[in-house]
N, C-alpha and C positions, 0 to 999 in steps of 0.2 A: 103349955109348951108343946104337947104330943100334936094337939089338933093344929097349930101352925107347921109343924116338921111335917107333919101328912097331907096340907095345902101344898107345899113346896113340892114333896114326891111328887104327887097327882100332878101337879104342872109339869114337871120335866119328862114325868110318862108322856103326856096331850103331847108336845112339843117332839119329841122324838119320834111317837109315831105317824105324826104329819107331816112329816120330815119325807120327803122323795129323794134327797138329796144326800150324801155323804158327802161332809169336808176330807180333806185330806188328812187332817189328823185324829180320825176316825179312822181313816182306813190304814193311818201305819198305826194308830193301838190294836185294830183287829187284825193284823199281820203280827202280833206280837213285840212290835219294836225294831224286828229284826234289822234294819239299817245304820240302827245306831245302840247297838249292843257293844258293850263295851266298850265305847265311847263315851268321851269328854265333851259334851253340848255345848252351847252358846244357843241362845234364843231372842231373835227380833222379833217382839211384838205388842201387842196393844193391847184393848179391852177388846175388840173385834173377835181375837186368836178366841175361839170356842169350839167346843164339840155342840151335839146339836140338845145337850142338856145344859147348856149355859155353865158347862164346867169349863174355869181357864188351862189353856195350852200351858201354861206354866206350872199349875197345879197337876197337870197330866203326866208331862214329862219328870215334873219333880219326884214322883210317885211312880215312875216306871221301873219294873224291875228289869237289873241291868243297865238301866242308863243312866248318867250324872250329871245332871246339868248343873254348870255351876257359875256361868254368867247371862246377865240377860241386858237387851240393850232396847232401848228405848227411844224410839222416833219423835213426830213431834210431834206433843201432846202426852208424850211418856209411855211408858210400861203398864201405867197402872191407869189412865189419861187422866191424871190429875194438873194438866199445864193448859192453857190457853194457847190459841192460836199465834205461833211465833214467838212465843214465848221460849226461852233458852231455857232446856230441862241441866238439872247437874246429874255425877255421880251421886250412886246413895244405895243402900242396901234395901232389897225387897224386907219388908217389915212381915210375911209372912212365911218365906219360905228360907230369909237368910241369905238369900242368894244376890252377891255382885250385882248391881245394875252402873250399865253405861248411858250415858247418853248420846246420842246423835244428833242433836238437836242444839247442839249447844256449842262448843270451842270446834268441834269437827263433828262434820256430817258423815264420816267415813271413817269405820273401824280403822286405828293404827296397831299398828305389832303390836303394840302392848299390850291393847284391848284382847286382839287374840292368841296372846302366846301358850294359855293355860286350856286350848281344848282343841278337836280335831275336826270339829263337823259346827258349822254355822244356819242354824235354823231359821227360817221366815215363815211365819204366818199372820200377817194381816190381812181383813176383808177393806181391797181395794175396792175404789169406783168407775176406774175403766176412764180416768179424764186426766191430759198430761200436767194437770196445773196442779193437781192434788200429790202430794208429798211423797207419800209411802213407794209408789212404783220406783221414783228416783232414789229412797232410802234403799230399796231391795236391790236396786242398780250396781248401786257404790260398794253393799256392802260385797256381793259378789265378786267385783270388783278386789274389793283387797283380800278375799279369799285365795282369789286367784295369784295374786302378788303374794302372799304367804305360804303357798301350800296347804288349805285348809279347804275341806270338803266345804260346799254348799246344799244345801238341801231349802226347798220350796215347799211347803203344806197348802197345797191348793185348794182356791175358794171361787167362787161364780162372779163374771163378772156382771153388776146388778141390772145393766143396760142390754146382759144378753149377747152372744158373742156375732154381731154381725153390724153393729154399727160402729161406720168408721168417720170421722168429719174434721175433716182443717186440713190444716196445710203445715209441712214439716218443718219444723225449728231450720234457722240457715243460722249460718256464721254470723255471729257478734250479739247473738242474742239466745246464745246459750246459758240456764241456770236452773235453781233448785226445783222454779216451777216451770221448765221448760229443757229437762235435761237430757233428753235426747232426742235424735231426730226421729220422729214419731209424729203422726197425727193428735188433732186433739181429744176426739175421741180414738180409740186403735183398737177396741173389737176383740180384745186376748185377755185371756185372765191372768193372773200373775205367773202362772206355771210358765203359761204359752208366751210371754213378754219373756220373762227371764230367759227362757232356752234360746228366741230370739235373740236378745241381746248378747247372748253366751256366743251361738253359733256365727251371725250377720258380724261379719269384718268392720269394724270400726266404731264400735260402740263403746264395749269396754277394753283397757288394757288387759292383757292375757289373755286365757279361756280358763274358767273356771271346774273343776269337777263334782259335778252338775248334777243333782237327784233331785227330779219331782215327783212328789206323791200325789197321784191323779186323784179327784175326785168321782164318786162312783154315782150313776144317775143324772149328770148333767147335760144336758143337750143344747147348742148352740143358740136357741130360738126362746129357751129359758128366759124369764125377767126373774129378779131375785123372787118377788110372791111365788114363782111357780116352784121355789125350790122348795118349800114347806119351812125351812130352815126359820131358827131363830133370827133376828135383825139386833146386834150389840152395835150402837153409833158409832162408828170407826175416829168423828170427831164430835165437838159439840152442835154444831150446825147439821151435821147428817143424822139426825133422829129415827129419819125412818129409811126403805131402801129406796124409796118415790122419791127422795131430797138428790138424791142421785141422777135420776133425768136433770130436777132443777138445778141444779148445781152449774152444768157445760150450758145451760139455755141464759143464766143471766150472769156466773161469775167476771167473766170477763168483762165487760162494763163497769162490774163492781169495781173494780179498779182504778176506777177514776174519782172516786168518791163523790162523783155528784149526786147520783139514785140512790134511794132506800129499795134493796133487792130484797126486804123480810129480817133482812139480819138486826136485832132487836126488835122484834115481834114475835109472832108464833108461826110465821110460813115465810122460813128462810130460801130464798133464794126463788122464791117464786111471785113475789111483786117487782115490779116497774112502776115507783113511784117517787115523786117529788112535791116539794110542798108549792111551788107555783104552779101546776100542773090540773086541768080540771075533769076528774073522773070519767066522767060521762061523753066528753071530748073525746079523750082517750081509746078507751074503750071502743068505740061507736067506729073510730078511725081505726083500730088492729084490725077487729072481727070484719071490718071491710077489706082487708088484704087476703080473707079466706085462704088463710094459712093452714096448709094440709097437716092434723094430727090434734091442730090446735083453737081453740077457746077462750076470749078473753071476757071478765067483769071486771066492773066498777067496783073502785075500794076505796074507802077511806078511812085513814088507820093512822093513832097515834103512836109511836115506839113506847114499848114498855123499860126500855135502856140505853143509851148512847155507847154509838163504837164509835171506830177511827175513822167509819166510813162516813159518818154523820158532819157535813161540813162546817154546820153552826154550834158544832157540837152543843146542841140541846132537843130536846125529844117534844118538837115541833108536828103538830099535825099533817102527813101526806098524803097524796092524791095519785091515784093511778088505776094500774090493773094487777088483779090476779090472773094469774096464767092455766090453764085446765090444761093438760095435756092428754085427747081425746086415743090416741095412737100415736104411739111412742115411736112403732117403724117407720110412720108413713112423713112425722115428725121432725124437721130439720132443725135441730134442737141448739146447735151453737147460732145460726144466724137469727133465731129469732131476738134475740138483742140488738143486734142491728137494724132490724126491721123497726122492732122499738122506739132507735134512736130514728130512725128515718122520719118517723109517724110525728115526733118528737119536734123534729127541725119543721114540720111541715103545719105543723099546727102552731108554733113559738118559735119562727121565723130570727126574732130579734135576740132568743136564748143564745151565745156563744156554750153551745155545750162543752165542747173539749177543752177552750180558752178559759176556761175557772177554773182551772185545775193542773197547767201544763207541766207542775214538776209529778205528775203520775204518767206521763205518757211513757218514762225508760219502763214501768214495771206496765202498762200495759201493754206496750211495744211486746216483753220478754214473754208475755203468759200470751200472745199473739205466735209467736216465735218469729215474730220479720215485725220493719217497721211498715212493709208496706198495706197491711189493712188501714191504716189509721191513714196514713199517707192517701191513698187513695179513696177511701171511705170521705173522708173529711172536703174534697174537695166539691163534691154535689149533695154530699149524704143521702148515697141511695147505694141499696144492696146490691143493685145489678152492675156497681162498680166493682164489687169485689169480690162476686159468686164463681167468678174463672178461678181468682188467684185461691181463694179458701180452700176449692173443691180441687186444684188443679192434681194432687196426690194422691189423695184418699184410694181410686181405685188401683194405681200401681201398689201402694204400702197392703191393701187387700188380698195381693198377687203375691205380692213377696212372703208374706207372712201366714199364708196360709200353711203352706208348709210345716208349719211347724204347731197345726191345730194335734190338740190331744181328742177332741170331743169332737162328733158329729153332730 
């Protein structure tokens, strides 16, 4: 038992001094707490929420002297991420530390009175991944949100965003295609970590109701030009599909597509979100056709790969052998990483002429529409399937939401 407890040590020593990086809930325990002394907590967060010894933000704050935390609430995939994707987490009591858990995830995505009647200051710390379709930025929205409708402090624990704060890509959610995965008007990538989102959203009129009173604890050591590797920082999967902080590029390069449940995008296999495959589809075809589009950042091989599991994304729901590419992303700046799906599908139409790709599948077009944020990619996309129909409308934002938001950078 000694020689495994002193493996553990030794690890979390290696880990911490590699570390260039301080989270923010680093740098409010080494301020002593002072922001929430003598305070009633509340805590938004996940398995992600660590210091850079893989100890939990819940265990931190439980154990802080001076502070009492005494509810915690849970996004989706939980507090503890013991839920599946979309899966509806319930109430239920932390088994460790005793403490309340809410869920979010489940009858309401948005703290009500109730949840917070019993504390004065509302904590968040999740490691988001800087992409509008992914959950938590929208959870950290709402809950501020009803802070701000209650009278209850917000506080932000800041974390890196893992793509590095300067890439911006898509085009901003419009009316009627507002929701959980598209809930604000935001690009689809937007280049801010959660600190710099939040105070955006706090500040920028018409986001959220009220204004919320607002504390970020900045992270110390991060620089805009950052990719998570360069933080030293531990990597806890914020879900089951983001394993590492690299799942992150892939993720904004082929989720959207995923949508429609035609392609296996990796999700059951072991390289989620980074194939572009199908089981009529022929490797070598494929392949032979991207890498001729000499796509700047990027890299494609031949795959062929049976799923180890069937999801919902799997149309015949059976773990059929598919064909396709894996994706190398050679430079991540240089890298136009939401259109490369599209380019995909273009290569796609042009090779499997008689494939109807979108018409297999049309009751997925309202949730691809919405994680699009307009209907008009698909609208337009679909009538030649070539990207150069839809590179004005995708890109038409990005550099104003740039302009606007810079403002409110915490980090150089």
């Amino acid at each position: 038992m000694k020689r495994i407890v002193l493996v553990i040590v030794m690890a979390a020593a290696v880990l911490t001094m590699g570390a260039v990086v301080k989270p923010g809930i680093e740098v409010l325990r080494d301020g002593g707490f002072k922001q929430l002394q003598g305070k009633r907590v509340g805590l938004v967060t996940n398995p992600s929420g660590i210091d850079n010894n893989l100890k939990s933000t819940v265990d931190i704050l439980n154990e802080a002297p001076g502070v009492k935390l005494v509810a915690l609430y849970g996004p989706e995939h939980g507090v503890r991420g013991n839920a599946h994707a979309g899966d509806a987490v319930g109430d239920e009591v932390d088994p460790k530390t005793g403490v309340k858990m809410y869920s979010l995830y489940g009858k309401t995505h948005k703290p009500t009175a109730e949840m917070l009647k019993d504390i004065d200051v509302l904590v968040y710390d999740i490691q988001d991944i800087g992409c509008r379709s992914y959950t938590f930025y929208a959870t950290m929205g709402v809950c501020m949100e009803a802070c701000a409708e209650q009278g209850k402090e917000f506080m932000v624990l800041d974390r890196p965003n893992p793509l590095g704060g300067n890439k911006v890509e898509g085009n901003l959610v419009e009316d009627g295609y507002y929701s959980f995965v598209s809930k604000y008007a935001i690009p689809y990538l937007y280049g801010l970590t959660p600190g710099e989102l939040a105070t955006f959203l706090n500040e920028e009129g018409g986001f959220i109701k009220g204004h919320a009173k607002l504390t970020v604890i900045p992270m110390e050591g991060w620089t805009r030009d950052m990719k998570f590797r360069d933080t030293g920082m531990p990597w806890v999967l914020p879900s089951p599909q983001i394993p590492t902080p690299e799942c992150a590029f892939f993720y904004p390069l082929s989720g959207i597509i995923g949508e429609l449940y035609i392609f296996n995008t990796g999700i059951g296999y072991t390289l989620p979100f980074q194939l572009f495959c199908a089981t009529w589809a022929d490797a070598d075809r494929v392949a032979d056709a991207m890498n001729a589009l000499h796509l700047p950042g990027l890299q494609f091989r031949p795959i062929n790969v049976k799923p180890f599991f069937v999801t919902s994304v799997d149309v015949n729901q059976e773990k059929k052998e598919v064909h396709g590419v894996q994706t190398y992303i050679t430079d991540v700046d240089a890298a136009n990483l939401t259109l490369t799906q599209f380019y995909f599908l273009q290569v796609m139409h042009e090779l499997y002429p008689d494939v109807q790709i979108f018409e297999q599948n049309p009751k997925r077009y309202a949730m691809f529409d919405k994680v699009c944020g307009t209907k008009e990619i698909r609208e337009r996309f679909t009538r030649r399937y070539k990207v150069e129909d839809i590179i004005q409308y995708w890109t038409k934002d990005a550099e104003a939401f740039r302009l606007r938001s810079a403002k409110y950078y915490l980090y150089k």
